[in-house]
C-alpha positions in Angstrom: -8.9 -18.3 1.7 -11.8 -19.7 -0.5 -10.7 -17.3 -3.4 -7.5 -17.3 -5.9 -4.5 -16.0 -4.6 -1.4 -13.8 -5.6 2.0 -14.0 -4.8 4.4 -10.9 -4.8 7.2 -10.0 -3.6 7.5 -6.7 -1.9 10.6 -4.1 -0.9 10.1 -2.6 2.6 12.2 -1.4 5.5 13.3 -3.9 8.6 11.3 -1.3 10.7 8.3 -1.4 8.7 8.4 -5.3 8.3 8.6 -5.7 12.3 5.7 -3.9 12.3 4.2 -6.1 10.0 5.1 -9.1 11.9 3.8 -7.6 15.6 0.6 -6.6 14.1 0.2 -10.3 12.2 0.9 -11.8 15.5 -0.8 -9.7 17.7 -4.0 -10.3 15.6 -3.5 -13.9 14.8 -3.0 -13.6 11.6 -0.3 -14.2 8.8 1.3 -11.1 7.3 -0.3 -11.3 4.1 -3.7 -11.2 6.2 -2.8 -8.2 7.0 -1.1 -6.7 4.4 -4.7 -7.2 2.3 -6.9 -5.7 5.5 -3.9 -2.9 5.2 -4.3 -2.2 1.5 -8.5 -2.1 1.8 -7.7 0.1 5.1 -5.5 2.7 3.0 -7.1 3.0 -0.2 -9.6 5.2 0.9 -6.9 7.3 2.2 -5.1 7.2 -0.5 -8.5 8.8 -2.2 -8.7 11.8 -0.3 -4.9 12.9 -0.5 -5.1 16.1 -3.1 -3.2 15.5 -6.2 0.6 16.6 -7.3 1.2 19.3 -9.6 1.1 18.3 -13.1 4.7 17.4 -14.8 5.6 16.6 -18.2 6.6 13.6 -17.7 6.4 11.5 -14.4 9.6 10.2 -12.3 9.9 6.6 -12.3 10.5 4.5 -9.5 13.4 2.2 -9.5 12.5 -1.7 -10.6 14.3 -4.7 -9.9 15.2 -6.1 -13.5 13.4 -9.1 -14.6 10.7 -7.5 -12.8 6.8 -9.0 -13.8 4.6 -5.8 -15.4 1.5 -6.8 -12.8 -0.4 -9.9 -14.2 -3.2 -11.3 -12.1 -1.6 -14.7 -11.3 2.2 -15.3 -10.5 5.3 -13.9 -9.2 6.2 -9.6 -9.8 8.9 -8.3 -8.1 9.7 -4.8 -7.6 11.1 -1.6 -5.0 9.0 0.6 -3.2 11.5 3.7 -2.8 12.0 6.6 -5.3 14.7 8.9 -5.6 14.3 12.6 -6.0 10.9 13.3 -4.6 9.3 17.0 -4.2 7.0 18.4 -2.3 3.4 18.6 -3.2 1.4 22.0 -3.2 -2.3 22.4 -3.5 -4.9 22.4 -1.3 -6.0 19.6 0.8 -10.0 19.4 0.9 -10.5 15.8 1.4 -12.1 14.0 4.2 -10.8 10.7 6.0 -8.4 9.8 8.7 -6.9 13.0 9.9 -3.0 11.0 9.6 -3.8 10.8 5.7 -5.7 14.1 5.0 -4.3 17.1 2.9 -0.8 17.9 2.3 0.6 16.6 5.4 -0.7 12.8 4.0 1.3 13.5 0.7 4.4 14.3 1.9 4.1 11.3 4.6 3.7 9.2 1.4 7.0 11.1 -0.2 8.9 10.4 2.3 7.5 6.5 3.0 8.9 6.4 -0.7 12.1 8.4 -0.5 13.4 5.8 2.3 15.4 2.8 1.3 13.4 -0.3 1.1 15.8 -3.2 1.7 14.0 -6.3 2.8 12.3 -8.4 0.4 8.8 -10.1 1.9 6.7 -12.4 -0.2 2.9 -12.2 0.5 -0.1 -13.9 -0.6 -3.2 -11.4 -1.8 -6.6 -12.9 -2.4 -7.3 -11.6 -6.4 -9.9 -8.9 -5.8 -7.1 -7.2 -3.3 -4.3 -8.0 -5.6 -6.5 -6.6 -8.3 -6.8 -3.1 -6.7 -2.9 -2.2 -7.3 -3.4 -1.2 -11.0 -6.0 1.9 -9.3 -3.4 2.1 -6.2 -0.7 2.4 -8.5 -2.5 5.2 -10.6 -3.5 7.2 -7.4 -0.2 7.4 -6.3 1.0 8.4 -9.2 -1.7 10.8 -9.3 -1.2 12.3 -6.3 3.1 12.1 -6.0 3.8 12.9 -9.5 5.9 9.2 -9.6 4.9 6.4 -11.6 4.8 3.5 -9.5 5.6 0.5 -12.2 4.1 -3.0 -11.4 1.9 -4.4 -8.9 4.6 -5.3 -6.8 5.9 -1.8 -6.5 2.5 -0.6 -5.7 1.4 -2.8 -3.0 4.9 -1.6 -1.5 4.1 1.9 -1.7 0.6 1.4 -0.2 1.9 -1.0 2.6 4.7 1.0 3.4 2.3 4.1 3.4 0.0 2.5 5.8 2.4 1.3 8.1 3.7 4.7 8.7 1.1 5.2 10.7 0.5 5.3 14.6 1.1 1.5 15.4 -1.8 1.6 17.8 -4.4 3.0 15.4 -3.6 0.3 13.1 -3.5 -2.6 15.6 -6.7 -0.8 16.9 -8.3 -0.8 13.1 -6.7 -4.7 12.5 -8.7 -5.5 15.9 -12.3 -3.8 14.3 -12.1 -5.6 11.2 -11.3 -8.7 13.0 -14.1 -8.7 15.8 -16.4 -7.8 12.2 -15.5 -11.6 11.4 -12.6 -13.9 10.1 -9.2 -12.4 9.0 -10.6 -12.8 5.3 -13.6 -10.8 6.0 -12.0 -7.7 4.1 -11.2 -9.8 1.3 -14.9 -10.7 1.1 -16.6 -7.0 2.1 -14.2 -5.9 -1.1 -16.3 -8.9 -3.2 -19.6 -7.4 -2.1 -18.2 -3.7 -2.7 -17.0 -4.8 -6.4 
């Protein structure tokens, strides 16, 4: 890619990072490719999800120690599960994929975090993706009632999010943004869109 990238390391499930190798390779790409057209693909659905009740003070999610807090350039290193999660009440009024709408897309996302995440992957994120986690990381604390911690951990919660859905309306969505132009053409509809 023409632009700066970022490396991080991410905590997923063997299932989930399968998935991530069969839709890389079924779209020609590497998994970082897709990881990025996954992150653009899911923060909108990430938008619509209705937010989690107000707590005092939000749950954190466990970090690795020595983890990076979410700079722009270099290594962060985090988990992408949580213990304890709730379930969300409130009304779902949002508009958007129906797999990510209302309350059934919050407690998709509570459960994609509750699940152990024991496989480390490294990916590389162009820097206007990579600079999205902060807001990612916010939503889904926004909407869960969990604070995410760094970068890392958010692109893991996002990812993982996104891959629990149908494997064929991803591949399907991974094959629309790929006839639209080059793997990289998310990364540089996100330029335009910033």
């Amino acid at each position: 890619m023409d632009c700066e990238e970022v490396m991080l390391t991410v905590r997923i499930a063997a299932a989930e990072r399968t998935l991530l190798r069969e839709l890389a390779r079924g779209h020609g790409a590497d998994m970082s490719d897709v990881a990025a057209d996954g992150l653009i693909d899911v923060v909108p659905s990430l938008h619509v999800l209705p937010v989690f009740a107000v707590r005092p003070e939000p749950a954190v999610l466990p970090v690795a120690p020595g983890a990076a807090t979410g700079a722009a350039t270099g290594t962060a290193t985090g988990t992408g599960t949580a213990t304890g999660a709730g379930t969300a009440t409130g009304a779902g009024t949002g508009a958007g994929p129906a797999s990510g709408v209302g309350d059934a897309g919050v407690l998709r996302l509570l459960r994609v975090l509750a699940r152990p995440a024991p496989c480390a992957v490294t990916l590389w994120l162009p820097a206007p993706v990579a600079e999205l986690l902060p807001l990612v990381g916010e939503r889904i604390t926004a909407v869960t009632g969990l604070r995410i911690g760094p970068v890392s951990a958010a692109l893991s919660a996002a990812l993982r999010y996104w891959l629990a859905g149908d494997p064929q309306r991803l591949a399907a969505g991974l094959a629309g943004l790929h006839r639209q132009g080059s793997p990289g053409f998310a990364a540089q509809r996100l330029d335009v869109a910033a």
